[in-house]
N, C-alpha and C positions, 0 to 999 in steps of 0.2 A: 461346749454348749450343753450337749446333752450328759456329760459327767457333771452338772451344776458350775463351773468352774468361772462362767460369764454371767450375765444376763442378757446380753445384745452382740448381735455380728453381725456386719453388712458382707454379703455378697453380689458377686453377676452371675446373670441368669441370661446365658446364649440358647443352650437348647435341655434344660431344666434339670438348671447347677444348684439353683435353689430350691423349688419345690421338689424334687425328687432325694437331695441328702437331708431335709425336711423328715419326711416321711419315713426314710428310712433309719434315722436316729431315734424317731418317738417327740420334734420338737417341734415350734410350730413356725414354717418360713411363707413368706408372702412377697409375690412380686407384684409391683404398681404397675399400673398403667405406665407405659414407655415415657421416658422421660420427666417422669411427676416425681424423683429423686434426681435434684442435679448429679449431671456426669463429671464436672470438671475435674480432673487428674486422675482420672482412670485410666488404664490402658483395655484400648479398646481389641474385642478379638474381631466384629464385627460390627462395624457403628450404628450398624443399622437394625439390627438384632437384642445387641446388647443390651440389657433391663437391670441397674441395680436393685437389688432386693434385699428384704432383712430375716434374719433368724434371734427367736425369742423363746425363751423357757414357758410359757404359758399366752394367752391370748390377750391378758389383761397387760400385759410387759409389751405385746405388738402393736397394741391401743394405742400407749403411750407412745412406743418409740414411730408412729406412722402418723402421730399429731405433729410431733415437731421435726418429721426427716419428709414429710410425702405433702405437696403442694396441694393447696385447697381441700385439705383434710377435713372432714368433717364429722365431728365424732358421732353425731343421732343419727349418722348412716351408717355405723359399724353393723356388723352381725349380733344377737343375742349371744351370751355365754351357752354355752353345751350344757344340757340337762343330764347330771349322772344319777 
């Protein structure tokens, strides 16, 4: 992901698989609210825990991939893009 080589990668996120290799690569990972990405054929570490989550090269590529992977998605509730 963060050598460009994707654009999208699902993760699980137990005790913060996602937002923390996120942050430390420079890429942007986001986990939903519990269960707002179906689990079906996951293995689970702890079911009750366990949060699939995504990793994306930019915030506009998480837009996307969380409109059509995250349940009742709503795009006019996204965050603003970052001001550089």
């Amino acid at each position: 992901m963060a050598a460009g080589l994707c654009t999208l990668a699902l993760g699980t996120q137990t005790i913060g698989s996602v937002i923390r290799p996120a942050a430390f690569c420079g890429i942007v990972g986001f986990k939903p609210s519990y269960d707002r990405i179906a689990t079906q054929g996951i293995v689970y570490f702890s079911r009750t825990v366990d949060h699939i989550g995504l990793f994306t090269q930019d915030l506009a590529g998480m837009g996307l991939a969380a409109s059509v992977l995250c349940r009742d998605w709503d795009n006019d509730s996204a965050p603003p893009a970052p001001v550089l």
